[in-house]
N, C-alpha and C positions, 0 to 999 in steps of 0.2 A: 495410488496409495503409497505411503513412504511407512516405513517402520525403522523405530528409535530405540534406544534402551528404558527411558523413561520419557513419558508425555504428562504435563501440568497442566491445570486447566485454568480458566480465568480468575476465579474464586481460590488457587492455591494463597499460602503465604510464606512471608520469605524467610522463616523455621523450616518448614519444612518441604523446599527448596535451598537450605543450605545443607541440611542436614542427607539429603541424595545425593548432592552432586560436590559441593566442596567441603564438607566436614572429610573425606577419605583423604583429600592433598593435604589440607593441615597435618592429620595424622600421618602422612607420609612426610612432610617437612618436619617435624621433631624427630622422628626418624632417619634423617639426612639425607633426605631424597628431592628431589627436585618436582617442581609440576607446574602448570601452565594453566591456566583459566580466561577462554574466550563467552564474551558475550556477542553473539552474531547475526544480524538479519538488516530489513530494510530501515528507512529512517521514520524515525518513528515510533518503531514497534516496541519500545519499554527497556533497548538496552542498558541505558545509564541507570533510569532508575531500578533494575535489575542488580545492579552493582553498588551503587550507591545508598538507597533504599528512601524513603520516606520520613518524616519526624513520629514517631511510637513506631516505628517499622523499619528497623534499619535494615539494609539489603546484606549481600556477599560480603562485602569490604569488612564493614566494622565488626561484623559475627566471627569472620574470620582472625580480627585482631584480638577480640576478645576471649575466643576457643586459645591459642596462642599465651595470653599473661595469664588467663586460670590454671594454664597447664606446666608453665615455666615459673610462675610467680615467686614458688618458693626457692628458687633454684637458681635466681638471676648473680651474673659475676657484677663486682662494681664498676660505676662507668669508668668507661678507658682502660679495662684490661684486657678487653680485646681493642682490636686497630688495623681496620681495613690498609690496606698499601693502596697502588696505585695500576697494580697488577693485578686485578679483580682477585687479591686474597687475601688471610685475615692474621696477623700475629697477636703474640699475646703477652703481656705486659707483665710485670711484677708486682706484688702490692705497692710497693716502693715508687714504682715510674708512675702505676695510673694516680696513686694518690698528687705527685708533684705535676701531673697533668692536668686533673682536677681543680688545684691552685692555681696555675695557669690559666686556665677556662676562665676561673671568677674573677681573678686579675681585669681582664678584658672592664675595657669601658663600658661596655652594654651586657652587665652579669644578667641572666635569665632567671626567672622566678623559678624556684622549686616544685618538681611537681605536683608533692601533697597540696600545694598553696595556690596553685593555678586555676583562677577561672575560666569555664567553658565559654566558649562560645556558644551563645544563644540559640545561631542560627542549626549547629547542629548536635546540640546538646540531648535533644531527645531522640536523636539515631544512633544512641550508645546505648545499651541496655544492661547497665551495672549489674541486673537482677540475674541474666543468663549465667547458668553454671554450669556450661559447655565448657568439657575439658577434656585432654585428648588420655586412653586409656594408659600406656605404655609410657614411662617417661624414665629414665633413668636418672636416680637421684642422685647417683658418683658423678654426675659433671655439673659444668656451670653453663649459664646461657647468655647468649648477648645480641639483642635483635636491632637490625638496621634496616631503613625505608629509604629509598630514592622514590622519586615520581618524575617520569618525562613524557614527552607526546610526541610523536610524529607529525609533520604538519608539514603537508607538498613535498614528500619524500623527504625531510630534514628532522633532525631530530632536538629536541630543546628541552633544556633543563626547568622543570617546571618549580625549583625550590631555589634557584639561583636568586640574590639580590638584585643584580642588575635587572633592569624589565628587559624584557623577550619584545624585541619587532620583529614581525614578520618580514616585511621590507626596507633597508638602510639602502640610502644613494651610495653612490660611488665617488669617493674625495682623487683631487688632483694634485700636485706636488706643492700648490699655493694654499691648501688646505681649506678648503673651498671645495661646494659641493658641485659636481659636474653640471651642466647646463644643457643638456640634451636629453635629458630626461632619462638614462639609462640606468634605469637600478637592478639591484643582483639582491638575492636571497642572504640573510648574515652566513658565518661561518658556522656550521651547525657543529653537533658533539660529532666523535669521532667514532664508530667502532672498531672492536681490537678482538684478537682472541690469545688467550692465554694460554699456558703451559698445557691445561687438561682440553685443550680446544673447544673454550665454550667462550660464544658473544659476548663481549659485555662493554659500556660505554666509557670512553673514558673522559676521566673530568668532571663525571655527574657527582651531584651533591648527594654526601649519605648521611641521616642520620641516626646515632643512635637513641631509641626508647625506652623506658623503663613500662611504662603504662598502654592502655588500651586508649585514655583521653589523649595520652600526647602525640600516639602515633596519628589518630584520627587527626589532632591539633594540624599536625604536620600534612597530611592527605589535601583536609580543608584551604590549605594555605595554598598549596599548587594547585587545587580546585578551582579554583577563583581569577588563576591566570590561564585557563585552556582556553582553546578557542571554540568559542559558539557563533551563531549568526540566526537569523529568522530567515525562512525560508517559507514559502505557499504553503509547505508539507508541515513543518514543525517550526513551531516557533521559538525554540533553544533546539538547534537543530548543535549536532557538533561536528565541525570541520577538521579533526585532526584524531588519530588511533591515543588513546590514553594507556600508560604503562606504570601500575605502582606494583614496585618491587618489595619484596619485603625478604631480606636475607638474615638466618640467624645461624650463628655462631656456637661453636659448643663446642668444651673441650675436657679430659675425664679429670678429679682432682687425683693428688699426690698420695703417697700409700698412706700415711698419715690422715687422709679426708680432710686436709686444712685448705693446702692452698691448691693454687692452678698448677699442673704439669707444665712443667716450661720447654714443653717441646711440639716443635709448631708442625711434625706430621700426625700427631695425633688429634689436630685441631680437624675440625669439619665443619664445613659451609655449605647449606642450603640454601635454597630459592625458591616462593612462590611467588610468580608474575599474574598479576589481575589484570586481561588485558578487556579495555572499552576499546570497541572496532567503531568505527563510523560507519554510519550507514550507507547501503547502496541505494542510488538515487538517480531517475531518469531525468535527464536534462529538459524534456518536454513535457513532463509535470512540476517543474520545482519552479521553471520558467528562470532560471541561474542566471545572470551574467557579472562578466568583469570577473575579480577574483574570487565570486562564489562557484562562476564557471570551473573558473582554474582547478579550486579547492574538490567540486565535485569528481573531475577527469583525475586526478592526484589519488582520491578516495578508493572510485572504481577501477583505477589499474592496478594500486595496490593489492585491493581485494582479487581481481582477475590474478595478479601476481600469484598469491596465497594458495587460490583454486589449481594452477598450473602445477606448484609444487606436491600437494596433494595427490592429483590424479598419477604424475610420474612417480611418485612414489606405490602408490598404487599398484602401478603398470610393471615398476621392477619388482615388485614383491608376488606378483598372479605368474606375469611369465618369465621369473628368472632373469628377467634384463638387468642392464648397467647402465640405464642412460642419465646423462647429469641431472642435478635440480639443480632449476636456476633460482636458487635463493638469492644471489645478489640483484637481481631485478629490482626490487622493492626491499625497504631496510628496515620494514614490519616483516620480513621474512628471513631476511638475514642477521635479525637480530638473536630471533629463536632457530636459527637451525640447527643449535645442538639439541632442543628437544625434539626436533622432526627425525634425527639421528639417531635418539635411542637414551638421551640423556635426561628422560626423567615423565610424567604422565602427563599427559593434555587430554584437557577436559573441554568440552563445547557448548555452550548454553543456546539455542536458538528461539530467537525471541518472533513472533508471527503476530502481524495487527489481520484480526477477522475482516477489515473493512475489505469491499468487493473491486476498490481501485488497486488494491495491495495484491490482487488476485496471481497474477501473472507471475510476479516478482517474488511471491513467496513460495511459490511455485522452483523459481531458481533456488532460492537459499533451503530448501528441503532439498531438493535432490542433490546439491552440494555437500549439505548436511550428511546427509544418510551415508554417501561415497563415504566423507570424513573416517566412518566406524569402520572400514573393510584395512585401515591404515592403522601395524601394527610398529609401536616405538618400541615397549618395554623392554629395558635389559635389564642385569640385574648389577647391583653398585653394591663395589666392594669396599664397606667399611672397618677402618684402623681397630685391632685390637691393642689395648693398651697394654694386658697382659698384669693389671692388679685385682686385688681381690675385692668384690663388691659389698656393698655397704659398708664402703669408709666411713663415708659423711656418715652415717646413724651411729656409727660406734663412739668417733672422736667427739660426735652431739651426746649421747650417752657418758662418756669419761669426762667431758668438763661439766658435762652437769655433776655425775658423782663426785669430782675436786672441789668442785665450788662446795657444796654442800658439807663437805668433810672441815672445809677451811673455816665455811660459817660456824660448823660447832666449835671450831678452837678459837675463832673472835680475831682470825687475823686477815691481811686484805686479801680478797679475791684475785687480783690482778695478778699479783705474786706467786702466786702458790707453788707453781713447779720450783722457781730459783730456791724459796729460802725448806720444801722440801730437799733437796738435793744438797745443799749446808748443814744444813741438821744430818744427811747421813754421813759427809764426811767428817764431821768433827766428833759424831759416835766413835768412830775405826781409829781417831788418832788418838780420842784418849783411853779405848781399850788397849793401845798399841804402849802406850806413858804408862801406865798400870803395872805391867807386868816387868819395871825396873826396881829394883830397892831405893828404900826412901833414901835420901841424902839428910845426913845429920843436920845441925843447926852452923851453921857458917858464922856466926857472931864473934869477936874475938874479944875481949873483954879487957884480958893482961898481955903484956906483955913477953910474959914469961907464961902465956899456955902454949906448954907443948900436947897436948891433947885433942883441940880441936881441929886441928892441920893433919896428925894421923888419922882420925877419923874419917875425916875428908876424903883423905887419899886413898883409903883403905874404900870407900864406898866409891871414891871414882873408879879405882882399879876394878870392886869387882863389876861397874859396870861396865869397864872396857871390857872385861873376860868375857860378860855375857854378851856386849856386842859382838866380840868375837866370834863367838859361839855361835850368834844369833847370824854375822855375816857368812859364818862356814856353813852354817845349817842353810842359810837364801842362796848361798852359792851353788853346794849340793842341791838345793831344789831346784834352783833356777836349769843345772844340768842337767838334773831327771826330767825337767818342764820343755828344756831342750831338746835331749832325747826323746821325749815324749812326744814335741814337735813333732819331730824330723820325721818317728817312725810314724804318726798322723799324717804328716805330708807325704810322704812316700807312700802311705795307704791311701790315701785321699788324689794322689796322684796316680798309681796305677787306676784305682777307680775311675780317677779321671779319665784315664787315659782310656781304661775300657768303657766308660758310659759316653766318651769323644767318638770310640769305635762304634757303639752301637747306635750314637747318634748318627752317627756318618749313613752305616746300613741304614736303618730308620729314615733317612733325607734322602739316599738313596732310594727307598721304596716306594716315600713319599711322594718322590719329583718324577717316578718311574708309573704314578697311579693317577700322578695328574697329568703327566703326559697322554697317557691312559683315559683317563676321565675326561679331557681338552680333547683327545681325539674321537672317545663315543659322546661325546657333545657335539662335535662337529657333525659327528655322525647321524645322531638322532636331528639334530636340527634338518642337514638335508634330507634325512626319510621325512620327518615333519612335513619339509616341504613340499618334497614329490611326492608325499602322502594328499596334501591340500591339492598338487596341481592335479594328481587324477582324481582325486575328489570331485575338482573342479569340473576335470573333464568327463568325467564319468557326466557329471549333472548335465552337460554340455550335449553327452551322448543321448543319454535319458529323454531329454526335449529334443535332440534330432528324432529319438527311435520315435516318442507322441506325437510327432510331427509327421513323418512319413506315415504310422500307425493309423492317423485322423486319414490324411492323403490316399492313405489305399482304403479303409472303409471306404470313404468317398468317391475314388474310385471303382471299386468292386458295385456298389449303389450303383453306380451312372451304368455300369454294366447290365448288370443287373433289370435296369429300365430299359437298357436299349435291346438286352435279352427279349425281353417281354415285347418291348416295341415291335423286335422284329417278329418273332411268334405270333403277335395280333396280325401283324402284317400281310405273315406269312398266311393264315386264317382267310385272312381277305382277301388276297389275291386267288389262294384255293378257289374261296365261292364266287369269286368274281370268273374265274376260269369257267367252273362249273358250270356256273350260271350261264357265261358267253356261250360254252359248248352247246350246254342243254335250249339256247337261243336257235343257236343256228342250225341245231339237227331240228329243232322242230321246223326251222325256217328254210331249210332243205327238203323236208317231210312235206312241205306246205305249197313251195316249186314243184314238188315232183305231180303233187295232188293236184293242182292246181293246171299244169302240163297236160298234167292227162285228163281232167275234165275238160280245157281249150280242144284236145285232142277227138274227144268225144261227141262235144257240141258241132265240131264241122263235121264229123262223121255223120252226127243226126242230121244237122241241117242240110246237107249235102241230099242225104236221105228221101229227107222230106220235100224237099225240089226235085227230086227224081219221080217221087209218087203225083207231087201234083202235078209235072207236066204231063208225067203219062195216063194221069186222070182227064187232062183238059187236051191230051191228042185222043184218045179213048171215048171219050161222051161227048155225046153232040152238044155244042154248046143253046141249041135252040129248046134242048126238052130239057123241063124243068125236073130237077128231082125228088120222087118223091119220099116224104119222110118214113125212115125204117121203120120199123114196129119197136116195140122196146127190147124184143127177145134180139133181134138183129144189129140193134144200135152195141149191145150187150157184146155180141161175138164179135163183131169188126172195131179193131183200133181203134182210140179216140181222135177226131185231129186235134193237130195241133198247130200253132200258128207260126209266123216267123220270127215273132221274138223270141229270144231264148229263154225259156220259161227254168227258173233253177233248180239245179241239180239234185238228184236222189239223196234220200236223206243218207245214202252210206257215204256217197261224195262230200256232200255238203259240210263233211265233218270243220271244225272250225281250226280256220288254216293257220290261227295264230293262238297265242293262248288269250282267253277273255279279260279283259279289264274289268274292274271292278268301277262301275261310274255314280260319282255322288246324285245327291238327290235333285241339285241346279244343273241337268244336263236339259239340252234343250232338243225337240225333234220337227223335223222336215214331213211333216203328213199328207203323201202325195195322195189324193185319191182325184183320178180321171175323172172327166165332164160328161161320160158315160155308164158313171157307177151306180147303181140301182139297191134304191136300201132294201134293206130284209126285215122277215119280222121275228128277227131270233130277239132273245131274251136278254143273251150275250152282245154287248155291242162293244168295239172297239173306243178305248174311251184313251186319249194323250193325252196328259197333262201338259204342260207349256211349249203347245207343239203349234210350229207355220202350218195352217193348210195353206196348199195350193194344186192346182187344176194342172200345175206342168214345172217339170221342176225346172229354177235360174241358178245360177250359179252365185247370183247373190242371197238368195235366202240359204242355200249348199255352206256357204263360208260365216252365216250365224250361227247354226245347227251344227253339231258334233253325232244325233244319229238321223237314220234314214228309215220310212216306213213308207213301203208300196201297197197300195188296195186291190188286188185284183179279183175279178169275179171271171169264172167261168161252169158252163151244163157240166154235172158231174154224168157219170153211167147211168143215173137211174132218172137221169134228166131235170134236177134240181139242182139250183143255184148255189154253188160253196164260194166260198170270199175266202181267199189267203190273204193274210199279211205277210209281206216279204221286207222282214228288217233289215238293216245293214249301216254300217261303222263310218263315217264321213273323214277322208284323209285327206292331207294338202298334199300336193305333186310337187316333184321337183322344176317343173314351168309354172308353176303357180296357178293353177288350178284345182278343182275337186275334185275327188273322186272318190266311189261307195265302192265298199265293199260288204257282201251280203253275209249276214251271220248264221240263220233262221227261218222259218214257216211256220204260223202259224194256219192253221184250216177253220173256218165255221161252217156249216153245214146241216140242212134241217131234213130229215124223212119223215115218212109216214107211218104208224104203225100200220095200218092194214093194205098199204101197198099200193092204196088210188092215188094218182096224179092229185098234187094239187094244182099243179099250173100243167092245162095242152097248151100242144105246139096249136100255131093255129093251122087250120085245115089248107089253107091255100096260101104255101108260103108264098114270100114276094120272090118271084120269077127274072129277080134279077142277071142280069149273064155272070157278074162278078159275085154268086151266090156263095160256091166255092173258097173263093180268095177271102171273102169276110168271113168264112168260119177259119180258116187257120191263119188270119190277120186281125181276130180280133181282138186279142191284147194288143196288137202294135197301132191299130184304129186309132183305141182309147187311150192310150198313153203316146201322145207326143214324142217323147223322148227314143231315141234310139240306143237301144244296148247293146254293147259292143264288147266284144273280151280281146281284151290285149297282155302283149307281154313286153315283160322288160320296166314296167314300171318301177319304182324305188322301193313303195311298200309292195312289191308284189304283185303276182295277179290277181286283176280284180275286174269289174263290171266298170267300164268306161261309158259315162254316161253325155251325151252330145245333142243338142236342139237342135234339129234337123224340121225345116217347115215340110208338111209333106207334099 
């Protein structure tokens, strides 16, 4: 985003777009100020006709001339009383010289039409707007005005007179001493205008054509005329594209009249000379969209160094006015920069028009000429211009128009000529005074002499000359004595008039003293406020500077502080988890410590039983004959003696049996191993053992072991009261660290049926079988029926557990 002082929109009109941006220069050039008006952007984008304007729509140019004669019009000097030199300055002429200048002029072979009488041009006839009664507020009516137009162009760094008679080439060969154009093809650019700077050190060209205007038609006359000799060309982009920076000047003259309000002051420090330059810039243009060659190449490379020239001097202006630098501008680079570098200096306001085509190929590039733009604004020239007091009293001009109006009018009631009036008033009053002066002598008799012999009218005579010699006498002693007293009178005026002087010289002196004591004073708190001014803006500047460091670092550390903040927390979950992971491990391994120890001491236990129980039966089978059969107890004695038991190890008491690890929870897809022996005898309980997606088999394999995840054993044995109980003996299926399987037992389950009144349902029978191995089948007969041998080992991975091994018997 860029921001401007003012933005136009597509739909504005060129009213009012004059009336924002260049109605304030005009009103600063009748004020005798200088200004500068750029129109700026890529090629294309509407600069000319921005400046120029359209037929019913005149642009900047012609509004500007005609704000200009509305506001001067009545107020204009006659032509040639002013008169440019050749030192960009202006003197000013007599009625006497401009009128025999005048003459001169029409002398000339080629007299020009007058302006009341001059036909428009057609072509730009309706981009005058006669109707506009733009006129500027302020004008002072005590001077006269005398406006003058140059128009030049730039074109490949050269500069040309665009009102010159001779035609403008761009390129003339090179002549040799035979007068004869060289033969090698080498031509050179003509000898372009010169620039100079003047006394007040401001640019200006020398040799360029001025002329002066009386009208808003003729200056336009004049604009149109050097219009028609700039250089355009067609290009892919625009088809009147323009190849060269356009410059019309428009300088006016003005100087205050004489105390009298008649004529011109004829003194040439009171004159003043203003400047408004309209400048048309060419546009910037990429070489790779115009598709340029030959001298459109040239013209465009010319254009955009210029313009980069321009950009250069800007930004170091810039740059010494932000941080108190001195470093040069190179305004001589490009002679569109060195032309105005007294305004970039401080000598007067520039204004910037930037003109923006929407089109999406213009995207890039207009993109440049705004952010150019906008820097432009941060770039201050203004100073302030000290204009000549004349030091008369104002409204001449309306008094001396007021007194000849009331002579003429006095003259016309006496019926004599106008032209005259002052001379034959001022006769008439001297010849009132001489013959009030002839009056107050005595009449002089009659001089005729008639006879010869009058002696009468010769005394008379005499007697009336004499006494007027007495009273001239009289009347010389009486002028004389006045004349002394008028003397004296003098003298002692002058010598009053002289002390006075001498004291109003004194107090002037003090006073000029005080004065030059207040401006030294005043030039030095000027100086002063300007550099707090300054180093007020630079910490301003830096303060803002600071401001976006401190939100900078401010964003930075929230964001930082956050990241903390999360990793805060991160670590505190962390830390959470690894607690219960500890926990958890701890609460593992004591149980799995609890489970070794239990498991230790039940290994410890079962060799103590089984140890046991091979001690009983051998010393049952060295003890009883092996030929006599045994016969069976009674119930009351089966009761009091031991039960046997066999030599598998039948599992441990339910306070051992505790479960050595903590339970799994297993889903509903778990699958079982349902060992029941090839010796198992069904029951008629109610209750029957019932697995869902469970292997039977007759003896367990290691391959149906490694399907199944649990384990269920059948066994039957005579309880006390000599009835069949069936335990199921569940347990957990593990992988080994050799890759094998292995149960471990969780559980017992018992089924078991009595009687209530206590009869047998099943005797033994009466003659058991008399086998020698009678013995050995009763506490072998879990290991009979179950194939498998169970083994308790240790040192396993999961722990102790029931090692289960196929062993043929």
């Amino acid at each position: 985003q860029y921001s401007f002082k003012e933005v136009f929109g597509t739909l504005v009109v060129q009213k009012e777009l004059f009336d924002v941006v260049a109605k304030p220069l005009v009103e600063d050039l009748i004020r005798g100020k200088n200004g500068l008006l750029f129109t700026y952007g890529v090629t294309g984008s509407g600069k000319t006709h921005t400046m120029t304007g359209s037929p019913g729509d005149g642009g900047l140019l012609p509004r500007c001339l005609a704000m200009i004669f509305n506001s001067i019009g009545p107020f204009q000097a006659k032509r040639f009383v002013f008169k440019l030199d050749d030192k960009n300055g202006v003197d000013v002429q007599s009625e006497v010289e401009a009128l025999l200048e005048r003459q001169r002029r029409e002398a000339l072979p080629t007299p020009k039409t007058p302006a009341g009488k001059r036909q428009l041009d057609p072509e730009f006839a309706e981009m005058i707007d006669a109707q506009d009664p733009c006129r500027a507020e302020e004008v002072d009516e005590d001077n006269v005005y005398g406006v003058f137009v140059s128009y030049i162009e730039i074109y490949n760094n050269y500069i040309y007179d665009l009102l010159e008679e001779a035609p403008c080439d761009s390129i003339k060969p090179k002549w040799n001493n035979c007068n004869t154009p060289v033969r090698n093809g080498d031509f050179v650019p003509p000898q372009s205008k010169i620039l100079r700077e003047d006394q007040n050190h401001n640019m200006y060209v020398t040799g360029c054509t001025e002329v002066e205007v009386k009208s808003t038609e003729e200056a336009f006359e004049v604009f149109w005329r050097g219009q028609k000799k700039r250089r355009i060309a067609n290009t892919q982009l625009n088809r009147e594209s323009s190849r060269s920076h356009s410059v019309f000047i428009i300088k006016l003259a003005q100087a205050p009249l004489d105390a009298d309000g008649d004529n011109v002051l004829q003194e040439k420090e009171q004159i003043t000379l203003s400047q408004l330059s309209l400048v048309d810039l060419a546009g910037s243009e990429r070489t790779n969209r115009t598709k340029a060659e030959g001298n459109r190449l040239r013209e465009a490379g010319n254009i955009n160094q210029s313009l980069m020239t321009l950009r250069t001097c800007i930004e170091v202006l810039r740059e010494n006015q932000l941080y108190g630098t001195n470093k040069m501008v190179p305004y001589r680079d490009s002679k569109l920069t060195h032309l105005f570098k007294n305004y970039f200096d401080g000598e007067g306001k520039v204004r910037m028009i930037v003109c923006v085509n929407p089109k999406a190929e213009d995207y890039e590039e207009s993109l440049q000429v705004m952010r150019f733009a906008e820097m432009t604004q941060e770039v201050e020239v203004a100073r302030p211009l000290d204009r000549p007091l004349c030091g008369l009293t104002p409204g001449r001009r309306l008094r001396n128009q007021a007194f000849r109006e009331e002579l003429s009018r006095k003259l016309e009631l006496r019926g004599g000529p106008v032209g005259a009036g002052i001379f034959h008033l001022l006769m008439d009053y001297e010849t009132s005074a001489a013959e009030l002066f002839f009056q107050s002598f005595p009449p002089l008799p009659p001089c005729e002499l008639l006879d010869i012999n009058d002696d009468q009218t010769l005394p008379k005579l005499i007697e009336a000359l004499e006494q007027r010699h007495k009273m001239r006498q009289m009347l010389t002693e009486e002028f004389a004595k006045n004349v002394l007293a008028f003397k004296t009178m003098l003298q002692e005026f002058d010598s009053s008039v002289a002390s006075k002087e001498n004291y109003i010289q004194g107090k002037l002196a003090e006073k000029e003293k005080t004065i030059s004591g207040q401006k030294t004073e005043l030039e030095r708190l000027e100086k002063k406020i300007k550099t707090l001014e300054y180093k007020i803006e630079i910490l301003e500047k830096t303060a803002t500077i600071y401001e976006e460091d401190k939100r900078n670092l401010q964003q930075e550390l929230e964001s930082k502080s956050q990241k903390l903040q999360r990793q805060a927390s991160d670590k505190r979950r962390l830390e959470a988890r690894l607690q219960g992971m500890v926990a958890e491990t701890s609460l593992k391994w004591e149980k799995e410590c609890e489970r070794r120890v239990a498991a230790k001491q039940l290994e410890m236990q079962n060799k103590l039983w089984v140890k046991d129980e091979k001690l009983k039966q051998l010393k049952a089978i060295v003890t009883e004959p092996r030929a006599e059969r045994p016969e069976r107890p009674s119930r009351e004695r089966e009761r009091e003696k031991p039960l046997p038991r066999s030599m598998s190890p039948s599992p441990a008491p339910s306070t051992l049996v505790a479960p050595l690890r903590p339970r799994r929870s297993r889903s509903a897809g778990e699958r079982w191993v349902d060992h029941r022996p090839p010796s198992h005898v069904p029951t008629e309980t109610l209750l029957q053992p019932r697995v869902p997606r469970a292997i039977t088999v007759g003896a367990p394999s290691e391959r149906a072991l490694a399907r199944c995840d649990r384990y269920l054993l059948t066994h039957q044995e005579l309880a006390s009261d000599g009835e069949i109980q069936t335990k199921l003996i569940k347990g957990d299926v593990f992988k080994t660290r050799g890759g094998g399987q292995a149960v471990q037992f969780t559980d017992i389950e018992t089924l078991k049926q009595e009687s209530p009144t206590g009869r047998k349902r099943r005797s033994s029978p009466p003659n058991p079988d008399p086998a020698g191995d009678a013995a050995d089948s009763e506490w072998t007969d879990v290991e009979t029926r179950c194939s498998v041998a169970v083994e308790m080992r240790a040192g396993s991975a999961l722990g102790p557990g029931f090692q289960h091994h196929a062993q043929p018997k």
